[in-house]
matplotlib code that plots the C-alpha trace (Angstrom):
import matplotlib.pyplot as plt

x = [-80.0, -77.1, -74.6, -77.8, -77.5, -74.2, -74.2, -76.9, -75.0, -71.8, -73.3, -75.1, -71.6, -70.1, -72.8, -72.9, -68.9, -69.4, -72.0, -69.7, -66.8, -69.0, -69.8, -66.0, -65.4, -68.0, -66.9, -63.8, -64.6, -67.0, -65.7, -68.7, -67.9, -64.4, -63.1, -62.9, -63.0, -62.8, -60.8, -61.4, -59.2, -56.6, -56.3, -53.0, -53.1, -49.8, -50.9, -51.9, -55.0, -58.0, -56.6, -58.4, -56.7, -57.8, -61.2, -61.6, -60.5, -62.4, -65.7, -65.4, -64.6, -68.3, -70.1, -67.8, -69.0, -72.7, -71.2, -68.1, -68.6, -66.0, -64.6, -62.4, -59.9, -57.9, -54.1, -52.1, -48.5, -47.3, -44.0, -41.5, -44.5, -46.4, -43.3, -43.3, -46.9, -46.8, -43.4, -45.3, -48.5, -46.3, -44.3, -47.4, -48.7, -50.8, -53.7, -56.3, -55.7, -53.8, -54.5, -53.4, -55.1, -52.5, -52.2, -50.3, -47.3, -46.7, -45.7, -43.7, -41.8, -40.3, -39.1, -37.3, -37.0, -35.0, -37.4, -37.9, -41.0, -42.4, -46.1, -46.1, -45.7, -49.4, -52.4, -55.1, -58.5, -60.7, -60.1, -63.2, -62.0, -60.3, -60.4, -58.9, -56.5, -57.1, -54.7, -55.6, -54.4, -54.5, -57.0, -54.5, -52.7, -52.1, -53.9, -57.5, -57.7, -55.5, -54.5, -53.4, -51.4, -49.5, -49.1, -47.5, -45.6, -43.6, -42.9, -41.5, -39.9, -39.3, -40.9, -44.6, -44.4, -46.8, -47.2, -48.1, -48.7, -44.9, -41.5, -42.5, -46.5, -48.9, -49.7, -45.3, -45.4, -48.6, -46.8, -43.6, -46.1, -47.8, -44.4, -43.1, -46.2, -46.9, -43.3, -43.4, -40.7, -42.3, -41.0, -42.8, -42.7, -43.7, -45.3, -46.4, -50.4, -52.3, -53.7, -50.2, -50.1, -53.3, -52.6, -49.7, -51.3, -54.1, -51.6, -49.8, -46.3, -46.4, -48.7, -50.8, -51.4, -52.1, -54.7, -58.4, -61.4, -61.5, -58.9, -59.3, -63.2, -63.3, -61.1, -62.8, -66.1, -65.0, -63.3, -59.4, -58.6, -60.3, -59.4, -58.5, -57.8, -59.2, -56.5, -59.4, -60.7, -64.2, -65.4, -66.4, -70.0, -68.5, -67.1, -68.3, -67.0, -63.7, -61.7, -60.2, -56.6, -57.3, -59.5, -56.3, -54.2, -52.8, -52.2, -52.7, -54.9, -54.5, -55.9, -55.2, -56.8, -57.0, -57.9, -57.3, -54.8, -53.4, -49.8, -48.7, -49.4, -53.0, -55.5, -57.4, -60.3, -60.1, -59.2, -62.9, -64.3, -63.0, -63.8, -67.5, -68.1, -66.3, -68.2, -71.4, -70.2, -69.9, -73.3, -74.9, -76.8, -75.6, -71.6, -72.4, -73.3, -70.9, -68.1, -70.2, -70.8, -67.0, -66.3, -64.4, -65.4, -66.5, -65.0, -65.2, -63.2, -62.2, -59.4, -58.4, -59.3, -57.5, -54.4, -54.7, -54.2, -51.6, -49.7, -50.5, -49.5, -45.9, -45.4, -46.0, -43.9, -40.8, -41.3, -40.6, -38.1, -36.0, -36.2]
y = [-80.0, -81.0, -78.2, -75.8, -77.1, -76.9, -73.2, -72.3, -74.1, -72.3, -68.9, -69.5, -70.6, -67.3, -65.4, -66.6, -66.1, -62.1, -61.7, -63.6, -61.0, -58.6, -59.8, -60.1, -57.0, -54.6, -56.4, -55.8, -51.6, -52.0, -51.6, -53.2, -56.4, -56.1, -59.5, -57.2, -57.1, -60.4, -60.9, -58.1, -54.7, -53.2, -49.3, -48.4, -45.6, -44.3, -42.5, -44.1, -44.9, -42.5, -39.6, -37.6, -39.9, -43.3, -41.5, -40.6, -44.5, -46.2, -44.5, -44.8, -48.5, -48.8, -48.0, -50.0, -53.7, -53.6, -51.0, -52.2, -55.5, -56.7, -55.1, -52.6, -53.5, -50.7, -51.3, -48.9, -48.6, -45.3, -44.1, -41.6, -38.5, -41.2, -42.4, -45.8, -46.5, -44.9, -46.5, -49.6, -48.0, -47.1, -50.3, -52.9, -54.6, -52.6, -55.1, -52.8, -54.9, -52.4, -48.5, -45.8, -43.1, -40.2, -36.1, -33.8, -35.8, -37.5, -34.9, -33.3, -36.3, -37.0, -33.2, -33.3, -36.7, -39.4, -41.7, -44.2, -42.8, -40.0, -38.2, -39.6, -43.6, -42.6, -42.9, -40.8, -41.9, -40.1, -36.8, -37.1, -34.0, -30.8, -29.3, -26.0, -26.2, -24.5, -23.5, -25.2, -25.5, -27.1, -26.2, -25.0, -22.7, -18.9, -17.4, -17.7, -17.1, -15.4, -12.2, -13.2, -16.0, -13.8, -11.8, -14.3, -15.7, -12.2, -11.8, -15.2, -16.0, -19.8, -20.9, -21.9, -25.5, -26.5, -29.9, -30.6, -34.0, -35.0, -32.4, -31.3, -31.4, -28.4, -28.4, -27.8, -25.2, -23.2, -23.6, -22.0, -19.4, -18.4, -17.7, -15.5, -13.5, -12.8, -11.8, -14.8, -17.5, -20.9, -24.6, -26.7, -30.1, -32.8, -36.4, -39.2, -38.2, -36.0, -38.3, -38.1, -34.6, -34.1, -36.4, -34.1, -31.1, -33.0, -34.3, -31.1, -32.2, -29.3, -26.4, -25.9, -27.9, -27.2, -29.6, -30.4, -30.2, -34.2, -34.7, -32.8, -32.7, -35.1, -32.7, -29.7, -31.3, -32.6, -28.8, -30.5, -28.3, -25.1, -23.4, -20.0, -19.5, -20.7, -20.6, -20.0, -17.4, -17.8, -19.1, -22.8, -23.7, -26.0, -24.0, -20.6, -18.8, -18.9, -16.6, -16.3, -15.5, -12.9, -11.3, -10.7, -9.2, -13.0, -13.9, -17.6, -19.5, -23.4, -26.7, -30.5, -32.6, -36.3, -38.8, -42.3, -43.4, -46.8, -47.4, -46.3, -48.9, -49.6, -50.5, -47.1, -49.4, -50.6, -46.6, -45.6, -48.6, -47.3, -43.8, -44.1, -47.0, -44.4, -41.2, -43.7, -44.3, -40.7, -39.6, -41.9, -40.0, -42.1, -42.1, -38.0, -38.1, -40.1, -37.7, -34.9, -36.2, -36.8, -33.3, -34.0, -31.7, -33.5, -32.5, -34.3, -34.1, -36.7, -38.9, -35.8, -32.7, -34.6, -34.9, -30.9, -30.9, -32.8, -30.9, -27.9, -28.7, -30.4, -26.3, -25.0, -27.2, -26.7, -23.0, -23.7, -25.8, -23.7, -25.5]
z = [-11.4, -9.5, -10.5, -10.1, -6.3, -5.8, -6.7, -4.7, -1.7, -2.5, -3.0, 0.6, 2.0, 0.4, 1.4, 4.9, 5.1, 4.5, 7.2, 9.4, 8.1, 8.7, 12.4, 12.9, 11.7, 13.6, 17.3, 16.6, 16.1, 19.1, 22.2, 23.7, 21.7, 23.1, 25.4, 28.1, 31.2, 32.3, 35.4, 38.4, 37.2, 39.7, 40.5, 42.1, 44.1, 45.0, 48.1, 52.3, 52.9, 53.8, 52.3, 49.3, 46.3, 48.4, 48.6, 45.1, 44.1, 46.5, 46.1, 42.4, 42.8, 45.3, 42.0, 39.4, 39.6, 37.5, 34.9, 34.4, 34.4, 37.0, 40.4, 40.8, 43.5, 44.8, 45.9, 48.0, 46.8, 48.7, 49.6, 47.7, 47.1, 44.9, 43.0, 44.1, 42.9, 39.3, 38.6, 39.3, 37.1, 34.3, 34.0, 34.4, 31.7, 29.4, 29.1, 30.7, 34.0, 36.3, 36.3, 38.5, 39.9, 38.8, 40.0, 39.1, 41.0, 37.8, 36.3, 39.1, 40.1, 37.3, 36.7, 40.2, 41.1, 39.6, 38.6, 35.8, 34.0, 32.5, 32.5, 28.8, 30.1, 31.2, 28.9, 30.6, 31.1, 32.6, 35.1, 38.1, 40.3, 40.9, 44.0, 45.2, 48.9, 52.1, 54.3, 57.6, 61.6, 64.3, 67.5, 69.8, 67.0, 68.3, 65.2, 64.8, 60.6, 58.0, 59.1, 62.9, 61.2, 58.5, 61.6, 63.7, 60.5, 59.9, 63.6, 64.0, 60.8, 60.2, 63.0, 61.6, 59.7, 56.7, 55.9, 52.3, 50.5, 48.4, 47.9, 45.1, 44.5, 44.1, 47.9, 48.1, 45.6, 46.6, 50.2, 48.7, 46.5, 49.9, 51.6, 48.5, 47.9, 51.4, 52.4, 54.9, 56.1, 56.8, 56.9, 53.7, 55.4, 52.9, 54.1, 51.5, 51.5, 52.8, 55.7, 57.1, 57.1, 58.4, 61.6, 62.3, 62.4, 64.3, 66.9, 67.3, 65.4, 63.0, 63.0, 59.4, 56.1, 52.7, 51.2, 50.2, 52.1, 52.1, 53.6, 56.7, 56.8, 60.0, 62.0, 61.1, 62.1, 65.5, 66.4, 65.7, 63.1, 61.3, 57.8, 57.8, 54.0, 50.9, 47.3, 45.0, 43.3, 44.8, 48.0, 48.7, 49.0, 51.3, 53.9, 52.9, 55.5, 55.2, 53.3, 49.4, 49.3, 47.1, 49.8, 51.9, 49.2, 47.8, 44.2, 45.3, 43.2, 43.7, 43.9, 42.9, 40.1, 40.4, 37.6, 36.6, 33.7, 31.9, 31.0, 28.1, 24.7, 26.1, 23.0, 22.4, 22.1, 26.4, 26.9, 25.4, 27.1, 30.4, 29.9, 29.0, 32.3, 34.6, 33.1, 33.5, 37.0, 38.3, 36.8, 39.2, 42.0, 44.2, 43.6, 43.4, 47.0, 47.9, 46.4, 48.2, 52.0, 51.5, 50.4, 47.3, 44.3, 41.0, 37.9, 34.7, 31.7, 28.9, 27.9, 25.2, 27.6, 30.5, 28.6, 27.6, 31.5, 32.1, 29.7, 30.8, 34.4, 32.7, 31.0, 34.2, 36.2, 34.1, 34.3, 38.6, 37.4, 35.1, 32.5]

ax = plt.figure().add_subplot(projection="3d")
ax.plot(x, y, z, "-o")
ax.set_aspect("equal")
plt.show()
């Protein structure tokens, strides 16, 4: 009777050690069982504040808390066209702790710039928006759209200066691309974020910019600024008026994605986590609206389609670099 006991005991014991296995096992392939988060996470942005980046981080960071599980706390690290941040992004500690909202710049700084990372020391995430650049200027500019400013621009060669976010960013490129399609000479003059740039042109110190609709929305509302020319192969339902490039003879098709990555060695398993909270986050009415009254266009793609975009951007960057 005794031994008939003690093997019923030890088959229990046995039996309850494989559903505990089991248990053990299925947390840890579910990312929802994962330890994670459990301290507040950190989003460097390498860009200054209230410019289209800060924008795009802080609005998703509004929404983060009840989906996430913890806050998002967003940390301004500009200086060096975004350098200075994503060093700090790509050397922090891959625990899922510290992310950085990433552009195209981290691919383009590395190409020109001597930094210490790569586009490849970022694991992507999630990509939340791609918007196309306007060329804009200030009130008190002598051209009233396009034409009278290509005008002026051939007739006084050199003397009309576009600011752009970074040296060697889209906005610096499609500034350069403007110039060489339309037989123009213009100064590209580079500031570290947009918001810079667009309080020059606002205050008179150089005449045009090259950026998104975000970013200058507040002047064009209060009569500061106006658009005159849309890099886009179709007109914005934001400002429909204003023209394509291609509608004045330009090959100029442009614009800026923005997205949010982890440094490179990140578990895959905090990566999926991530990516499903933020694509919960920006299906929310609410955070759409938000992107929307702040004129910033919202365009999803996953961790994998994300990083078929960052490659592609890396091809065509070392194609303007020569390499």
């Amino acid at each position: 009777m005794r031994k008939s006991f003690t093997k019923v005991i030890s088959f229990m014991v046995m039996a309850l050690l494989v559903v505990l296995a089991g248990c053990s096992n299925d947390k840890a392939g579910n990312k929802d069982g994962l330890d994670y988060p459990t301290k507040p996470i950190k989003i460097i942005n390498p860009f200054s504040a209230g410019g289209p980046a800060d924008n795009t981080s802080r609005i998703l960071a509004n929404h983060a808390k009840d989906i996430v599980g913890k806050s998002l706390v967003i940390e301004n690290r500009d200086g060096g066209g975004g350098s200075i941040g994503q060093t700090a992004g790509a050397n922090a500690k891959p625990d899922g702790y510290t992310l950085t909202l990433i552009t195209s710049s981290i691919v383009s700084n590395p190409i020109f710039n001597n930094v210490s990372y790569t586009h490849e020391d970022f694991v992507p995430i999630i990509m939340t928006v791609n918007d196309p650049f306007f060329l804009v200027v200030g009130k008190d500019a002598p051209y009233d759209d396009a034409e009278s400013f290509l005008k002026y621009a051939k007739e006084n060669p050199g003397k009309i200066s576009v600011g752009v976010s970074g040296a060697q960013t889209v906005p610096a490129f499609t500034s350069k691309e403007l110039a060489e399609v339309a037989g123009i000479d213009i100064t590209t003059v580079p500031f570290d974020g947009e918001a810079l740039a667009v309080a020059a042109v606002a205050g008179g110190h150089i005449d045009a910019l090259i950026g998104n609709y975000s970013g200058f929305e507040s002047q064009l509302k209060s009569g500061a600024m106006k658009a005159i020319l849309l890099f886009d192969s179709e007109k914005s339902d934001l400002i429909p008026d204003v023209p394509t490039a291609s509608e004045h003879g330009l090959d100029v098709v442009s614009g800026s994605w923005r997205g949010f990555a982890a440094p490179k060695g990140t578990d895959p398993e905090i990566i999926e986590f991530l990516q499903e909270k933020f694509k919960e986050i920006i299906e929310q009415e609410e955070y759409q609206e938000q992107m929307t009254n702040s004129g910033i266009n919202i365009t999803y793609k996953n961790a994998e389609e994300f990083k078929a975009i960052i490659e592609d951007t890396y091809n065509k960057y070392m194609k303007f670099a020569g390499k």
